[in-house]
RODO-2510 file (C-alpha; in nm, 4 decimals, decimal comma):
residues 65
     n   res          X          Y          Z
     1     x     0,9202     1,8644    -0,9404
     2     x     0,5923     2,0733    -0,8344
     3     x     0,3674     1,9082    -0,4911
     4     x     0,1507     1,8765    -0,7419
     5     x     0,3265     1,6280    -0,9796
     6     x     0,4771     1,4761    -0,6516
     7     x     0,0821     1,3656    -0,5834
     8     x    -0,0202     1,2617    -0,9049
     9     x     0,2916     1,0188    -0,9223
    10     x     0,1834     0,9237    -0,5639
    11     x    -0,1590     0,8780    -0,7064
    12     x    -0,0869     0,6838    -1,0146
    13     x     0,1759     0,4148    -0,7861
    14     x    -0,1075     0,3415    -0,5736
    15     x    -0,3725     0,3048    -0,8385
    16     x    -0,1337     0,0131    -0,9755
    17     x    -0,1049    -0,1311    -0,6674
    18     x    -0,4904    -0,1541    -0,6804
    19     x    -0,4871    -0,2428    -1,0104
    20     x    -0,2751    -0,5710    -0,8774
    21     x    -0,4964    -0,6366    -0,5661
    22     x    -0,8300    -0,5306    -0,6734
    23     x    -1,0061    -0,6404    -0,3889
    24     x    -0,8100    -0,3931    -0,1370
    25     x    -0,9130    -0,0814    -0,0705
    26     x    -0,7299     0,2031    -0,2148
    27     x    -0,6214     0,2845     0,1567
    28     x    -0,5290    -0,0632     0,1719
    29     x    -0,3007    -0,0032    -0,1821
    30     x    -0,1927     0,2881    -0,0070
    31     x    -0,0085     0,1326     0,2726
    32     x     0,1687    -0,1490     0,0317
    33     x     0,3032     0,0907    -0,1081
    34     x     0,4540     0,2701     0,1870
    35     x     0,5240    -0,0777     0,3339
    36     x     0,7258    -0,1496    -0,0297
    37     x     0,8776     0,1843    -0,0491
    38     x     1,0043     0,2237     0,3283
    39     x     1,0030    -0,0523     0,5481
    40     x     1,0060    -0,4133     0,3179
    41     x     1,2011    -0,5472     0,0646
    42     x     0,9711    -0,6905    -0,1602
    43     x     0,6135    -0,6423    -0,3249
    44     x     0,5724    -0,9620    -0,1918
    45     x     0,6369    -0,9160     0,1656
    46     x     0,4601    -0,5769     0,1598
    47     x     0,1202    -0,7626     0,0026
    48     x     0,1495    -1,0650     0,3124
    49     x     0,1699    -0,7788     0,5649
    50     x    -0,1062    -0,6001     0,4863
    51     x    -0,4848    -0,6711     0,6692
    52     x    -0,6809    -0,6080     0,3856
    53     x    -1,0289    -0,6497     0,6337
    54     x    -1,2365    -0,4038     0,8077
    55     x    -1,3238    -0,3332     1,1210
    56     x    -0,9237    -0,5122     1,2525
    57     x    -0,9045    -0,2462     1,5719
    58     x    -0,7029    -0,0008     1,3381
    59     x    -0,4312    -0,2625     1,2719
    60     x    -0,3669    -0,1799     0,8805
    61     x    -0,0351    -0,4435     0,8337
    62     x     0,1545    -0,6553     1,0175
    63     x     0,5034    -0,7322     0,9268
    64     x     0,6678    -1,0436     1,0617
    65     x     1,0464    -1,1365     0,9711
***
């Protein structure tokens, strides 16, 4: 696998996760999916832990067990 394709497949995972949450940012998309891919278990508990709202002091999720 090329850096290239690497992106694009990074690219189209987050664009779904948009597609799901429309009203998120894609930077917003972007960190469910790290949050889903490396830290959480779940869609689920990736989706409650992130902000979604501007302007939150540079606080993009919080994850509470």
């Amino acid at each position: 696998m090329t850096r290239k394709t690497d992106i694009m497949t990074l690219a189209k995972e987050v664009h779904g996760v948009h597609e799901q949450n429309p009203a998120w940012t894609l930077d917003n998309a972007f960190i469910h999916w790290f949050l889903q891919a490396f830290l959480v278990p779940d869609s689920d508990s990736a989706g409650k832990a992130v902000t979604g709202v501007s302007h939150d002091k540079g606080v993009d999720a919080v994850f509470r067990r």
